[in-house]
Steps between C-alpha positions, in 0.01 A plus 500: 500500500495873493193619787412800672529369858381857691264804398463819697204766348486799706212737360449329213106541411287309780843381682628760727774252649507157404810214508477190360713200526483223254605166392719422177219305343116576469332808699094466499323883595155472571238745657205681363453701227663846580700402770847539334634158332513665147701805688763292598552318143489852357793627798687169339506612167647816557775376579634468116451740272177684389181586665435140647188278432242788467712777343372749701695866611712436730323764731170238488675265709557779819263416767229680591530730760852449512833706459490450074798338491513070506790226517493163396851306593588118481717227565574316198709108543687371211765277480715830437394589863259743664414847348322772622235663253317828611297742287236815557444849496508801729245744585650809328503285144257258514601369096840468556591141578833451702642117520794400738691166403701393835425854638634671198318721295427355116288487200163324483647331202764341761206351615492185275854442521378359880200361445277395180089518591198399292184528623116385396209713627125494441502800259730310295210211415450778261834519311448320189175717397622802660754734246852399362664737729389259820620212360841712426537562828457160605728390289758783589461314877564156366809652320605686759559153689780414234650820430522717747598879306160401288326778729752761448492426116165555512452830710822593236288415191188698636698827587617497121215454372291697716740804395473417147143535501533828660709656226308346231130668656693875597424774349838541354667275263721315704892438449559216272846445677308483860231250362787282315613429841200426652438245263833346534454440884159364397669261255789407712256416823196383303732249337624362871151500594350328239750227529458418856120480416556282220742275735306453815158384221721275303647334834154506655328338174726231470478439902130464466495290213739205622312490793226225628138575448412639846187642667554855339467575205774492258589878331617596172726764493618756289536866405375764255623830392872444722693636212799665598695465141628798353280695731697839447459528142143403498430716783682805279275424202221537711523776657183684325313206528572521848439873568156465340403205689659667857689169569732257383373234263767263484723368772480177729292756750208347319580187558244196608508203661284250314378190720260203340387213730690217285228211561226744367708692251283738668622912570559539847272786514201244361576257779303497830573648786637205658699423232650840447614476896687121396672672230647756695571303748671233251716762379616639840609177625663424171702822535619438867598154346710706237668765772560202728691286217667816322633726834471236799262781679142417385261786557260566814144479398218722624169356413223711609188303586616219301211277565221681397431345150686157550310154606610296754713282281656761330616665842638188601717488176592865579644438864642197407725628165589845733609240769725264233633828347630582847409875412367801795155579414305781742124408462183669561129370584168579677437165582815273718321162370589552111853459638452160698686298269796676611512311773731258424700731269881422481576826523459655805233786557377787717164545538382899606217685560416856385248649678466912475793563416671250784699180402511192736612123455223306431 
């Protein structure tokens, strides 16, 4: 098991100094609304690459009142050994992100060579109504897990793009040569892209269909508009279709991630609200099944007030599949009773306490 054994936030939003020390199994955060539990998922997630669970600037997370700078470092155990994680900014640029690997400087995209995260919040009960470029970027996560330069492709992809689109809305007619290679690094890095997506679906749709009916609901998978063939020469022919419109048409940038409760043949954004949390959740503990089997490291898990829209049976199920998996999940609640069936969890777990900004065992 791969699990993020100690945490240290110093001025990081509500928590000016704050250490943690958890077990390699199940950690339970409860306290009230406010107090800080969603902080310290969010301090988690930053340590791989993007802008964490919320995707906020990086200068959001400073504390207030404090110097403008913030750290988040970690202990990570794997059967590699320990390794130190550490990430934050400074005072003087609050947007530039530095990230130490074993005390060495290195790219966020290093990140998720070290550790593979996937986390469920509250505003992502929303996902499957909310637009294509949410579910993307769930996805992205998922795929993330299972290829780790998927990021870098990415943030690759965009830059070309985003430069193409420049030349094609100037002023001045821009240099055919200049665009030409643009597109290329569009082609060449939308095609890796678009084939880790299509992976990590396939793997994830045949994972969910061999297995037993269960308490969630089972998902239907698959994607839309992830077209990465001969991306360069459509992309050329476009190009005043493209100027007109201010952005690229084509591309696996507009890719979707389609999901259809199977038992209904219902669209996930028709189910109810319940439902569309059991979904999710069916395809996050799919994909840790698929990282654990595939790399040997299966993912941490961050679920952000996981209970909220789950009945008693169903958080039963929940615990007990996390516990089976053997997986490190970092959960969040208002209320310590929706977790008593953890009680006799075969993993072991921490219980804390987040009041104003201060953490204590609970």
């Amino acid at each position: 098991m791969t699990a993020l054994t100690r945490l240290s936030l110093t001025d990081y939003r509500n928590h000016a100094a704050a250490s943690i020390t958890a077990e390699a199994g199940l950690v339970v955060i409860t306290g009230d609304n406010g107090a800080g539990k969603t902080n310290i998922l969010e301090a988690i997630s930053l340590l791989a690459p993007g802008r964490g669970l919320r995707g906020a600037p990086l200068s959001d997370a400073a504390r207030q009142g404090g110097p403008g700078g913030w750290s988040v470092s970690a202990t990570i155990a794997s059967p590699a050994g320990e390794v130190q994680l550490g990430t934050g900014t400074q005072s003087a640029a609050p947007e530039r992100r530095l990230v130490r690997i074993n005390g060495a400087s290195a790219s966020a995209a290093a990140l998720a060579e070290w550790l593979a995260l996937v986390w469920l919040t509250p505003a992502m009960d929303r996902l499957f109504s909310e637009s294509a470029g949410s579910r993307r970027r769930f996805l992205d996560r998922l795929v993330l897990s299972l290829h780790p330069g998927h990021a870098q492709r990415v943030a690759r992809y965009e830059a070309a793009m985003r430069e193409r689109t420049r030349l094609l809305t100037a002023d001045t007619p821009a240099d055919p040569v200049w665009l030409t290679g643009l597109e290329a690094d569009m082609a060449e890095h939308g095609a890796a892209l678009a084939a880790a997506r299509a992976d990590v679906v396939a793997a994830l749709g045949a994972l969910l269909a061999a297995a037993p009916d269960g308490p969630f609901a089972r998902p239907l998978m698959q994607l839309a508009g992830n077209d990465g063939d001969d991306l360069a020469g459509r992309l050329a022919r476009g190009r005043m279709r493209d100027a007109a419109a201010g952005r690229a048409i084509e591309g696996p940038h507009r890719a979707d991630l389609i999901v259809t409760h199977a038992a209904k043949a219902m669209p996930a954004a028709a189910c109810s609200t319940g439902e569309q949390k059991a979904l999710l959740i069916a395809i996050v503990l799919a994909h840790a099944g698929l990282v654990a089997d595939r790399s040997g490291r299966p993912p941490i898990l961050l679920l952000d007030e996981i209970a909220a829209h789950l009945d008693a049976s169903r958080r039963a199920a929940l615990f007990e599949q996390l516990a089976a998996m053997g997986v490190q999940a970092w959960m969040t609640g208002t209320d310590a009773a929706l977790f008593a069936d953890l009680a006799g969890s075969r993993l072991p777990t921490s219980w804390l306490t987040v009041a104003a900004g201060r953490i204590t065992p609970a």
